[in-house]
C-alpha positions in Angstrom: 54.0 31.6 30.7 50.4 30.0 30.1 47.7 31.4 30.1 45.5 31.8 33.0 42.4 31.1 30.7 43.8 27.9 29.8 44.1 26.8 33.3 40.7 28.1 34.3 39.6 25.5 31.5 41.8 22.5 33.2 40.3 23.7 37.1 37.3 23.6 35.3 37.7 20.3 33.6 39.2 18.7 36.9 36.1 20.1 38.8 34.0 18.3 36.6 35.6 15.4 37.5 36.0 15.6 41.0 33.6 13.2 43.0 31.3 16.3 44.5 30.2 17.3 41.2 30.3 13.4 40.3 27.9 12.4 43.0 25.7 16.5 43.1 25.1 15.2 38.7 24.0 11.9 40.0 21.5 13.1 42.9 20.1 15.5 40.4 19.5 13.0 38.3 18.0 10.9 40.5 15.6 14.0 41.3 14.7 14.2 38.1 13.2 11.0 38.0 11.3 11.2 41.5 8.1 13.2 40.4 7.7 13.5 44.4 11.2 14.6 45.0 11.5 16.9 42.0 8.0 18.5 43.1 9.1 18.8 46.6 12.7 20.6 45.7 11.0 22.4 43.3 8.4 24.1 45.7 11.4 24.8 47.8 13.8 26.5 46.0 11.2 28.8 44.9 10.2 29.4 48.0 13.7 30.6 49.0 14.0 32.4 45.6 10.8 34.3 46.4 12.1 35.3 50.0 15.6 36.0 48.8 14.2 38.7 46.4 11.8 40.3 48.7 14.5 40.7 50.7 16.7 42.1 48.3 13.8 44.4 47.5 13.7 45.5 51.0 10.8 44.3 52.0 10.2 42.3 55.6 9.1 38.5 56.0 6.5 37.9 57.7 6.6 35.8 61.0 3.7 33.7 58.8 6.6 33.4 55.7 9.5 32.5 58.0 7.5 29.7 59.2 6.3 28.5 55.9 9.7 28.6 55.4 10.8 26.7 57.8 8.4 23.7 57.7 9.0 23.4 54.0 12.7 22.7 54.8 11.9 20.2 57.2 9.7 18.6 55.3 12.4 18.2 52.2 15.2 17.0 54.7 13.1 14.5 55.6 13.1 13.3 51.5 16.5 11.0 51.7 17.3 12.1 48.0 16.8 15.8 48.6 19.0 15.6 52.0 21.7 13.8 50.2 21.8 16.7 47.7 22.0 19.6 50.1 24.6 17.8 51.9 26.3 17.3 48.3 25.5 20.6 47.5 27.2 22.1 50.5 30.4 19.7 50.0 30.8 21.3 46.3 30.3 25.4 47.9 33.0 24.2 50.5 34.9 23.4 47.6 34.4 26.2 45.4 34.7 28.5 48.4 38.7 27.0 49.0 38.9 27.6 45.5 38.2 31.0 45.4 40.2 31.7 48.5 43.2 30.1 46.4 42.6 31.8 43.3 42.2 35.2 45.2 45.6 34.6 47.6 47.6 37.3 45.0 45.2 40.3 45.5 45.9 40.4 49.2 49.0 41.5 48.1 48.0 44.3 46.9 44.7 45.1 49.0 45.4 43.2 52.1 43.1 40.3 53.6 39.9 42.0 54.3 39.5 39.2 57.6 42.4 40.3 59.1 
């Protein structure tokens, strides 16, 4: 029997390979190189990192927030590099979401499908 360690390595490796994570590297490197775009992303994610942990900390956005929010993703999906990566970006999570489903198929076995 091999081990399942050694098959995480070869999903890994084939993952790496696959042409999502192919073309996500190449948009981020493309980024990189934009002093524009990498400003831009850069301002948004930590935007959305700011908001996610308020709201982890329980704490409400304001209407003022949302809307900030809001305009600063319009204004990055209108950058044609930065669009290209969240639409690379969500490819890859549908991807790694399948994946997991996959991975996860024996433990409903045991503790059922929680969707069901």
């Amino acid at each position: 029997m091999s081990n399942v360690y050694d098959k995480a390595q070869e999903l890994k490796q084939v993952l790496a390979e696959s042409e999502e994570f192919k073309a996500l590297k190449s948009l981020h490197t493309q980024i990189g190189q934009d002093d524009i775009a990498k400003r831009l992303l850069e301002n948004f994610r930590q935007l959305q990192l700011d908001l996610q942990q308020k709201q982890m900390q329980g704490v409400q956005i304001t209407e003022e927030e949302a809307q900030k929010a809001q305009q600063q993703f319009e204004l990055v999906q209108q950058h044609e590099l930065i669009s290209k990566l969240m639409e690379e970006e969500q490819r890859l999570s549908v991807v790694i979401g399948d994946l997991n489903r996959i991975i996860t198929e024996p433990l409903e076995e045991i503790y059922g499908n929680p969707n069901e």
